[in-house]
Structures are given as C-alpha cells and as structure tokens.
C-alpha positions in Angstrom: -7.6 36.0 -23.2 -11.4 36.3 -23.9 -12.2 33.5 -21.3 -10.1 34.9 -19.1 -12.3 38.8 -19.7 -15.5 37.0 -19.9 -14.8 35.3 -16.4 -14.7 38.7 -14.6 -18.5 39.7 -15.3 -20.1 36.9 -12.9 -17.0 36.7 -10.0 -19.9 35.6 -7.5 -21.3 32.8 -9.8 -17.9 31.9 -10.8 -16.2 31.8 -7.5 -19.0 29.5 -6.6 -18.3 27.2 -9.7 -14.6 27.3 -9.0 -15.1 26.3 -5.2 -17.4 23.7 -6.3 -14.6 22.3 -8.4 -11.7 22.7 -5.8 -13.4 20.6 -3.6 -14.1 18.1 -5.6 -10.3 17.9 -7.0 -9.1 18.0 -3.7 -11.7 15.6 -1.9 -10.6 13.2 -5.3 -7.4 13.3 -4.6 -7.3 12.9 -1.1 -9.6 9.9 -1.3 -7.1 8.4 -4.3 -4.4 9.1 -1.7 -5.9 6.8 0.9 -6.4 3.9 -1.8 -3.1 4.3 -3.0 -1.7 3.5 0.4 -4.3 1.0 1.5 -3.7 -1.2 -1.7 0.3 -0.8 -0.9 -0.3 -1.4 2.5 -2.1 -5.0 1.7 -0.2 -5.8 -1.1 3.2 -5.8 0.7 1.2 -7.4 3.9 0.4 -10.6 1.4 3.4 -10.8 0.0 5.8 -10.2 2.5 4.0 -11.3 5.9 1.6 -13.7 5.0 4.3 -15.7 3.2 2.8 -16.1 -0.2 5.7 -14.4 -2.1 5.2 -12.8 -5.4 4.4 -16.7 -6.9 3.1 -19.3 -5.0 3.5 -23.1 -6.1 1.6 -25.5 -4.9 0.8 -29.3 -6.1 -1.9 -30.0 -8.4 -5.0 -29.3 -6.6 -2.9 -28.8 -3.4 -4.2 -25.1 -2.5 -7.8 -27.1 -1.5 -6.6 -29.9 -0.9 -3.4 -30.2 1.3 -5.0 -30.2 4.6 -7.3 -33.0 3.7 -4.8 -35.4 2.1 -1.6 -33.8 3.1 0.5 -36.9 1.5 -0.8 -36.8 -1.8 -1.3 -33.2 -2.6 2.0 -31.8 -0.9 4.8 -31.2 -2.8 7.6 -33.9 -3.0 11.3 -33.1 -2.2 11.9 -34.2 -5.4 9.4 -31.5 -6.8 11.2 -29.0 -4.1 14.7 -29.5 -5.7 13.2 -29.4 -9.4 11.5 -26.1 -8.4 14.7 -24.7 -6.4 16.3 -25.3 -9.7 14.6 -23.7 -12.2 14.0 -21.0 -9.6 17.5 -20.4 -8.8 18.2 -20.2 -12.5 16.2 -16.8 -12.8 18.3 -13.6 -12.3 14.7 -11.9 -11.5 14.3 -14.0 -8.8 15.1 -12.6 -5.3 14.6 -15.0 -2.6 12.9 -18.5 -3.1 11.6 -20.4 0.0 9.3 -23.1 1.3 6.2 -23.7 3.8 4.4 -26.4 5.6 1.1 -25.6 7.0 -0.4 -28.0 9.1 -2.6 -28.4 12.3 -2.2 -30.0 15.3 -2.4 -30.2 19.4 0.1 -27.9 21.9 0.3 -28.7 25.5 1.7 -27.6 28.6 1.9 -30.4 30.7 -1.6 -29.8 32.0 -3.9 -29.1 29.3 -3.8 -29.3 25.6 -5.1 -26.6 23.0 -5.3 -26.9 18.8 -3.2 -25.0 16.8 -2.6 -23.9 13.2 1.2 -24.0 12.7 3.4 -23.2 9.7 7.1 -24.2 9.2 9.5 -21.9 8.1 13.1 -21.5 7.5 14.3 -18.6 9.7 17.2 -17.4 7.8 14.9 -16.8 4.8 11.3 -15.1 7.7 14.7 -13.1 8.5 15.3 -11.8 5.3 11.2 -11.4 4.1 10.8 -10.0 7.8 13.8 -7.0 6.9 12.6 -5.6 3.1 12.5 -2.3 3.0 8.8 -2.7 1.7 7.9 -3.8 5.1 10.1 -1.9 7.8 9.1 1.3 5.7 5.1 0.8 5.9 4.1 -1.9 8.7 6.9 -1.8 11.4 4.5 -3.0 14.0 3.7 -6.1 12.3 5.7 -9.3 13.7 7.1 -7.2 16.6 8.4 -9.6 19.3 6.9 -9.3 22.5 9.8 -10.8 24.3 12.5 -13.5 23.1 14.5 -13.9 20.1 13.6 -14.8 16.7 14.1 -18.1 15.7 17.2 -16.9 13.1 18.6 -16.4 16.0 18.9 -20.0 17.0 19.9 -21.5 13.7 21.0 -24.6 15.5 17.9 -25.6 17.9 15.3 -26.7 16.4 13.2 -27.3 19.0 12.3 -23.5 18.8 8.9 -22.2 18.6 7.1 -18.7 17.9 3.9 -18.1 19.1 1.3 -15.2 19.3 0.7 -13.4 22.4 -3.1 -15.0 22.7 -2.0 -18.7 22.5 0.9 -17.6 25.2 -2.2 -16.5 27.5 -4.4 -19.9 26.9 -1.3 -21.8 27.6 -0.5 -19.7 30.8 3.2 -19.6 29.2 5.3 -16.4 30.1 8.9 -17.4 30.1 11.1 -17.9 27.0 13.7 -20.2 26.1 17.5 -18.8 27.5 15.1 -15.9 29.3 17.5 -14.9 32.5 14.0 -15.1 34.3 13.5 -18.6 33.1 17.0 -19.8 34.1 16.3 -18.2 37.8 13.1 -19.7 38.1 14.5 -23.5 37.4 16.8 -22.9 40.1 14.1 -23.0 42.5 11.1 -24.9 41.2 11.0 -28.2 39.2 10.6 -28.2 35.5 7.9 -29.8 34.0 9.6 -31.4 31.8 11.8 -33.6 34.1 9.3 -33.9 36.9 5.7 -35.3 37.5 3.4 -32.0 37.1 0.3 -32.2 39.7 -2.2 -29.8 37.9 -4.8 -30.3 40.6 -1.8 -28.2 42.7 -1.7 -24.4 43.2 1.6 -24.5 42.3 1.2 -25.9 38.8 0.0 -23.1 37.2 3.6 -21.0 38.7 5.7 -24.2 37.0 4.2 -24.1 33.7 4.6 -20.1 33.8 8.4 -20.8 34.3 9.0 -23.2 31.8 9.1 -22.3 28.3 9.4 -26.3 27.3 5.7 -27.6 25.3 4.5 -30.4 23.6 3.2 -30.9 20.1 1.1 -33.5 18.8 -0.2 -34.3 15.1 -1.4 -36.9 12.7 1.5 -37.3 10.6 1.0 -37.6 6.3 0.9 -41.4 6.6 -2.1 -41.5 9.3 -0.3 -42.2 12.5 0.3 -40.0 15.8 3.3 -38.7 16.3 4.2 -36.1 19.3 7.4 -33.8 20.1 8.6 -31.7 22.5 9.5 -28.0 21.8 10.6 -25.0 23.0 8.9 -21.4 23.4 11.4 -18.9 22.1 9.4 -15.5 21.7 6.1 -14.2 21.8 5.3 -12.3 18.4 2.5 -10.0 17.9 1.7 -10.5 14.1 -1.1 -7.7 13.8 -2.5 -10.2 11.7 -6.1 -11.2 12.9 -6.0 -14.5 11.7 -2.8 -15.4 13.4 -2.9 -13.9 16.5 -5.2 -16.5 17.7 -4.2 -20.1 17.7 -1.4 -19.8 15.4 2.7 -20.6 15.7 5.8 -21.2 13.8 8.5 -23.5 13.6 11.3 -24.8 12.1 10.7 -26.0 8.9 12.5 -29.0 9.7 11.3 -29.5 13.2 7.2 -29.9 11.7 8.6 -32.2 9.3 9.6 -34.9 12.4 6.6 -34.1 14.0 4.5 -34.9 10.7 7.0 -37.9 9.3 7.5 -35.9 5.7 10.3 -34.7 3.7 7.2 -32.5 2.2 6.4 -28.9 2.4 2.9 -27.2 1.5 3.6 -24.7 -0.8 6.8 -23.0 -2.2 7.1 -18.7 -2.6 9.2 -17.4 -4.9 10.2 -13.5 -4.0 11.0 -11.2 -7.8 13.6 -8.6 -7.8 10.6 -7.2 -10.8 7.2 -8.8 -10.3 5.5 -5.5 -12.7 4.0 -8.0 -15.3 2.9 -10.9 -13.0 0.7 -12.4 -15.0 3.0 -12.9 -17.5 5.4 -13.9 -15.1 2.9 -16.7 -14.1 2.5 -17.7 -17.3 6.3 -18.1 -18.1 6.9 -19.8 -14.7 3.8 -22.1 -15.9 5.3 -23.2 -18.7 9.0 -23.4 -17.3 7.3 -26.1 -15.1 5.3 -28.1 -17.5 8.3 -28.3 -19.5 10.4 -29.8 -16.6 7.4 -32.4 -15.7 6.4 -30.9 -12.4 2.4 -30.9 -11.8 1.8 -28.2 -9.6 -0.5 -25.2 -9.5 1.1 -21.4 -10.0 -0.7 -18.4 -8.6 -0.1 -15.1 -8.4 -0.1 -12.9 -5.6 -3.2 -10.9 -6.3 -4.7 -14.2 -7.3 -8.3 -14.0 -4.7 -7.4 -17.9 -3.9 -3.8 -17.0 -2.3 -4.7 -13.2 -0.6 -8.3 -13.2 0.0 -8.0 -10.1 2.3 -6.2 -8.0 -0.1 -8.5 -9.0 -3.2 -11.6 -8.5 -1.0 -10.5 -5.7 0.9 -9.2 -3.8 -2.1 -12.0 -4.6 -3.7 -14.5 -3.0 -1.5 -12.4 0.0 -0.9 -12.6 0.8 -4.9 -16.0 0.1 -5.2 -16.8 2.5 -2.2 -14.3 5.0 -3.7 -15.8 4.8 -7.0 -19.4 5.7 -5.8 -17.7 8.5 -3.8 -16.2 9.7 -6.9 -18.9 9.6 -9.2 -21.3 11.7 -6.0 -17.9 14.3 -6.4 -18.0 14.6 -10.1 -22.2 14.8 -10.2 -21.4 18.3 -8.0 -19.5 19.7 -10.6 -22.1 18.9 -13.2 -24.6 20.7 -11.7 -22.4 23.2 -10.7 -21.8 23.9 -14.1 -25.0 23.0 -15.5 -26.4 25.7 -13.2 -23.3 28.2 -13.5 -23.6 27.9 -17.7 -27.2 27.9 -17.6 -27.3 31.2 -16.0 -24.9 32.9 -18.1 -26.0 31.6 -21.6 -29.8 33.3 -20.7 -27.9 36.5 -20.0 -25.8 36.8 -23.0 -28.2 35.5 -25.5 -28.4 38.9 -27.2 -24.7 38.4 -27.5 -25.1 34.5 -28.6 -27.6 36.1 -31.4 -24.8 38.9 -32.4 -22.3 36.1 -32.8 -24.7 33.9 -35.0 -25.6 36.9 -36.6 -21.4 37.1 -38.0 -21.5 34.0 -39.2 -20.0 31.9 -35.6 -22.0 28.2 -35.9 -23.6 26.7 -32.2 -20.3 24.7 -31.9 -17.9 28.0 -32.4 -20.0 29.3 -29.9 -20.2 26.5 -27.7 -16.2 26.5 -27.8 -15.9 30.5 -26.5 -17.8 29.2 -23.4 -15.9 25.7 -23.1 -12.8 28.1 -23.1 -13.9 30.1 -20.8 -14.6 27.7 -18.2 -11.7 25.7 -19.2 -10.0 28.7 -17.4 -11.8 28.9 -14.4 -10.8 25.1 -14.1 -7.3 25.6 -14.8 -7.2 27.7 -11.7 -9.4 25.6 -9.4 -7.8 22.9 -10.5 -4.5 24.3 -9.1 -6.2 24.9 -6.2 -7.5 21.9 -5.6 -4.3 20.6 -5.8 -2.7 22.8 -3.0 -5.2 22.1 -0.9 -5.1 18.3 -0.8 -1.1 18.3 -0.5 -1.8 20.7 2.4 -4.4 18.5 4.0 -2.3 15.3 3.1 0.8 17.1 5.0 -1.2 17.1 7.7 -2.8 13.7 8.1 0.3 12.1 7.5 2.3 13.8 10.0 -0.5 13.6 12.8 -0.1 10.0 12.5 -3.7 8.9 12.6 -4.5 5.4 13.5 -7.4 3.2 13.1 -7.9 -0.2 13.1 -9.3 -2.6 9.6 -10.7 -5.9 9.3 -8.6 -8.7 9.4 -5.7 -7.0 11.1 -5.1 -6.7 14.9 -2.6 -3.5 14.6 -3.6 -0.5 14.2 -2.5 1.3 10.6 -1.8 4.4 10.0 -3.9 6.7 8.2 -1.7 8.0 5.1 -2.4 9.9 2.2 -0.4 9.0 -1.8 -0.5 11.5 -4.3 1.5 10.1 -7.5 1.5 12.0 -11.3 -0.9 9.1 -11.9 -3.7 9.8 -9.7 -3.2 13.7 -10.4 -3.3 13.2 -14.3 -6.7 10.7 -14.2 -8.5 13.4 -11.4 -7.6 16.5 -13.2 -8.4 14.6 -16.7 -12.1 13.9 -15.7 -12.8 17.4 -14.2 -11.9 18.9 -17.3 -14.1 16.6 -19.0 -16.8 16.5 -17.1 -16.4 20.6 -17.0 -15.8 20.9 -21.0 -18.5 18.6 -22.4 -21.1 19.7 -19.9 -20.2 23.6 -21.2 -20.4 22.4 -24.6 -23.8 20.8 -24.5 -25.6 23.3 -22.7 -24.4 26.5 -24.7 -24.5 24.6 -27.8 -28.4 23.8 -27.4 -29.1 27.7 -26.6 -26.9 28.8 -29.6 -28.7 26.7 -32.0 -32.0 28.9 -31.5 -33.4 31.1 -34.3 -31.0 33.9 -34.7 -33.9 36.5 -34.6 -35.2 35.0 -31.5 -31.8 35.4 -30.0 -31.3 38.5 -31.0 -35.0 40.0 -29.6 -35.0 37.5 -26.5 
C-alpha cells in the first residue's frame, strides 16, 4: 500500500519507467515467440522431412563414410533385422524405417544429368509425410506438383519422385498413368521402344511425353549397373538442398540398381522422444548388447541436422544479444528513474534512518515500490505482445530462410515458460538495480541526510 502511495508523487517519471518496461516485456516476448516457432518449425522439418527420425543408426563410421565405401560401412540385412527387432520390441517406438542414399546418373534418352537419390519405403514417407506435427506447421513442404505419390503404386517399382528443377533439366513434363501422357503415346513414339534422334526438333516433344528415364550407378561391389524407371510426380520439397538434383525411389528399386540387400541408415520414429539423450544412450547399449556395431545419434545431434543445430543456433545467439540490449533499457531506466527520486526524498531517507530503518530496510520500501510499478507494466506488456502476436499470426506473414525454398510463415509462441523466465528477469533486473542504488544513498551520514 505504501508503494502503491509513493508511486503517485512522480506519475511522469514513473509512466516513463513503466513504458520503458512494457516494451521491453513485450518486445521479449514477442521475440521468444518467434524462437519458439522457428526451433519447432526445424525440429519437426529434421525429423519428419529430412528422414532422420527421432534416432538415427548408422554402421560404425558409416555417417562419413557410406558414400566412399558404401559396401563396408552400410548396414547389413542382417544388422537391418537385428535392429527391426529390438526396435519393434519398444512400446515407445512409433514407426521404424530404413534409407539408402546414394548417387548416380539420370537420363532421358538424350542427355544424362547426376543425381543425389534416396530409397525409401512409401507406405512408411506416407505415414512420416501425414503426422500431425507436419500437416499442422509446414503444409507446403513435399506438395506434389502433379502425379501421385509413390504409396500409391505399392506394386511398381519402377516409380520415381523427383523435384520440380531436375524435371526442368531433364525437359520431363509428363507423369507415369498421366491421361496427357497416355494421349500423347497415341500419336508419337516412345523413347523407350523407338530410336530417339536428338539432333531432331522433335526430340525434345518425345522426351516431354514420356515419363519413362534411365538410371545409372556404380553398384557396392565396383561395377556399373543401369535401370530403367518411371517419373511418377513432381514434388516440391521446400527443402533447398533437394530441390535441385535430388529424387526418390523405391527402396527396393535403388537396391537392383546398386546390387545390395543394404540400406544407409535406419530412423526410428518415438511415440515420447522428451529425454533423448537418455534414449540414445539406452538404444546404445540395447545394441552393444545384441553385437550390432553401429553408430546412434540423436536428432539434434549437429552431424545428422546441421540446419537445425546451426540455424537454431544463430537465432539464440542473435536473440540473446537482443535480449540483453532490452534488459540494459530497463537498467537505465531505473537507474535513472531511482536516482531521481532517492535525491528528492533524502530528507525523508534521513527521517527514516533517524527511527532506527537500516540502508537495506530502506532500500526494500523503494524495491517495493517499484516492484509495483512492474507488476503493472508487466501486465501490460503482456497484453500487448498477445495483441501484437494475434495479429502477426493471423496476417500470415511470409518470408523466406536459408536452406529452405518455401516460404514460412512468420508466427509468434507464447507458452507459461517463456512468460515465467521474461517476467522473472524484469523483476530482477528492476528489484536489485532498486536495491543498490537506494541502498548506497541510505547509507550516508544521517545528519547529512537529514540537512542535504
């Protein structure tokens, strides 16, 4: 009650203060907001669209390794079904599947461009492609431009996804079982069953109608093997590094192109991946007890999502500097605001020393006093940044980050968490910098105080 009466003799210098500090809690919390979302935003990106699950296995030294000696540092099917089992065996485990990442050569008959390919099992993309963690935040992501997704051809294959860019360098435009397609090889020749003259005009029109390709690789044993495939959809991934020479196949189709029964990596999907690490370590040991010699990572882990541990990263340290630039304004603010009124009320600090009230007594009266004035700009500040927040999210803002070729968009996360540690440091920051700077005046000679 005496804060609250001692606030109303300086309103000016107090509203000041009290603006000063529902910026800064609202400018907090909007900025928290954004890395909220941003880190939610990558994390379920990693997980879910890049593949890498909430574990990733590989083989012993087969993260850096696989490309360069595919046979030796891919994991085995023996490995596969020892992993599948001890997976499988986990109630926390939601989805398990497996990868094979490899490079190669696609062609159209004409000319011949690299690629960077992964196989997949469709029926499990399907299932990764519809959680609700990624319909919910990143429905643009893996969007087919036209075609079907290969689920949808559990039978063939021969099927192929690629991105829109590798459709363009290919001069590809039809899909397989497009209505177009099956028009077109009514009237022209396929390339597949015909001699293609690529010096003709009319070559470039034939491999635009024909959704048939060829792939060739090195296989894991060092010889050349080649295959024929079929274009079933154009995908735009929003994903910068696939958008450009990337595809995906079935699983089982790369593996007779490359002469394996071996996959790259498996991903193992949690019902409750909270504690990670010490998921890793329990799916560590689980392994080493079975005889498996392979490598677990996390999904955080900067060797498996590079762009989330390095964007995420930066964003917190940029945030962090932001934050500390917000909470050095309501220093000063206060600094100045308590300054001010401790020189007018020494007389007053002098009477109350005079009674027997110690520096620290004293230095509480004024803590309390702005303690007050925080409590309501603190509620302030929180209005304010749900009502800016209410507004950014609905006026669906989009921009563009590194290493993605969609556009997000801009959204704002307020939790209990990010409230609690933003209105925790104000009031510190407000209540010791109070404290200090009455303290030091109140510990002056009481006569001085008194005849200042």
């Amino acid at each position: 009650m005496i804060g609250w009466r001692n606030l109303k003799r300086n309103k000016r210098r107090n509203l000041a203060t009290g603006l000063a500090i529902v910026l800064s809690c609202a400018g907090l919390l909007l900025i928290g907001g954004h890395v909220l979302h941003t880190e939610r935003y990558l994390r379920n990106v990693s997980i879910y669209l890049q593949g890498v699950g909430h574990i990733t296995i590989y083989k012993k030294e087969g993260r850096e390794k696989h490309f360069v000696k595919p046979n030796r540092y891919s994991l085995s099917l023996e490995d596969q079904e020892k992993i599948y089992k001890i997976a499988l065996a986990d109630p926390n485990v939601e989805l398990i599947t497996k990868y094979l990442f490899a490079s190669g050569l696609i062609g159209n008959g004409c000319i011949s461009v690299p690629f960077l390919g992964m196989g997949v099992i469709p029926e499990d993309e399907k299932k990764i492609r519809s959680n609700p963690n990624i319909s919910a935040i990143a429905p643009d992501f893996f969007r087919m431009l036209k075609g079907k997704p290969l689920s949808e051809y559990p039978d063939f294959h021969e099927g192929i996804s690629i991105g829109f860019n590798l459709e363009r360098r290919l001069h590809k435009s039809a899909v397989y079982e497009d209505p177009k397609s099956k028009q077109t090889q009514e009237t022209l020749p396929s390339t597949t069953n015909s001699i293609l003259d690529c010096s003709s005009s009319e070559s470039t029109v034939q491999i635009s109608k024909d959704p048939n390709v060829q792939l060739a690789a090195g296989t894991f044993d060092g010889s050349f093997s080649a295959l024929d495939g079929e274009i079933v959809n154009t995908t735009f991934t929003g994903l910068e590094d696939r958008e450009g020479d990337f595809l995906t196949a079935h699983l089982e189709h790369f593996q007779r192109l490359y002469d394996t029964d071996k996959v790259s990596y498996i991903s193992i999907f949690l019902k409750n991946p909270d504690d990670i690490e010490r998921e890793v370590l329990v799916w560590e040991k689980r392994f080493k007890d079975a005889g498996l010699d392979v490598s677990v990572y996390p999904w955080n882990s900067k060797h498996i999502s590079p762009l989330y541990v390095g964007t995420t990263t930066f964003i917190r340290t940029l945030v962090t500097v932001i934050a500390f630039i917000f909470l050095i304004v309501v220093f000063l603010a206060i600094v100045n605001s308590t300054t001010i009124t401790v020189i007018e009320r020494t007389r007053e600090i002098g009477t109350l020393r005079s009674l027997g009230f110690t520096p620290k007594s004293i230095g509480m009266l004024f803590v309390a006093e702005n303690f007050v004035l925080s409590v309501i700009s603190v509620v302030g500040g929180l209005i304010l940044s749900v009502i800016c927040a209410l507004f950014i999210n609905v006026s669906n803002i989009r921009y563009q980050s590194p290493g993605f070729t969609a556009h997000l968009q801009l959204e704002l996360i307020t939790t209990w968490e990010l409230v609690l540690c933003v209105v925790l440091m104000l009031f510190l920051v407000v209540s010791v910098t109070t404290f200090i700077v009455s303290t030091q005046r109140a510990k002056r000679n009481i006569v001085a105080l008194l005849t200042a």
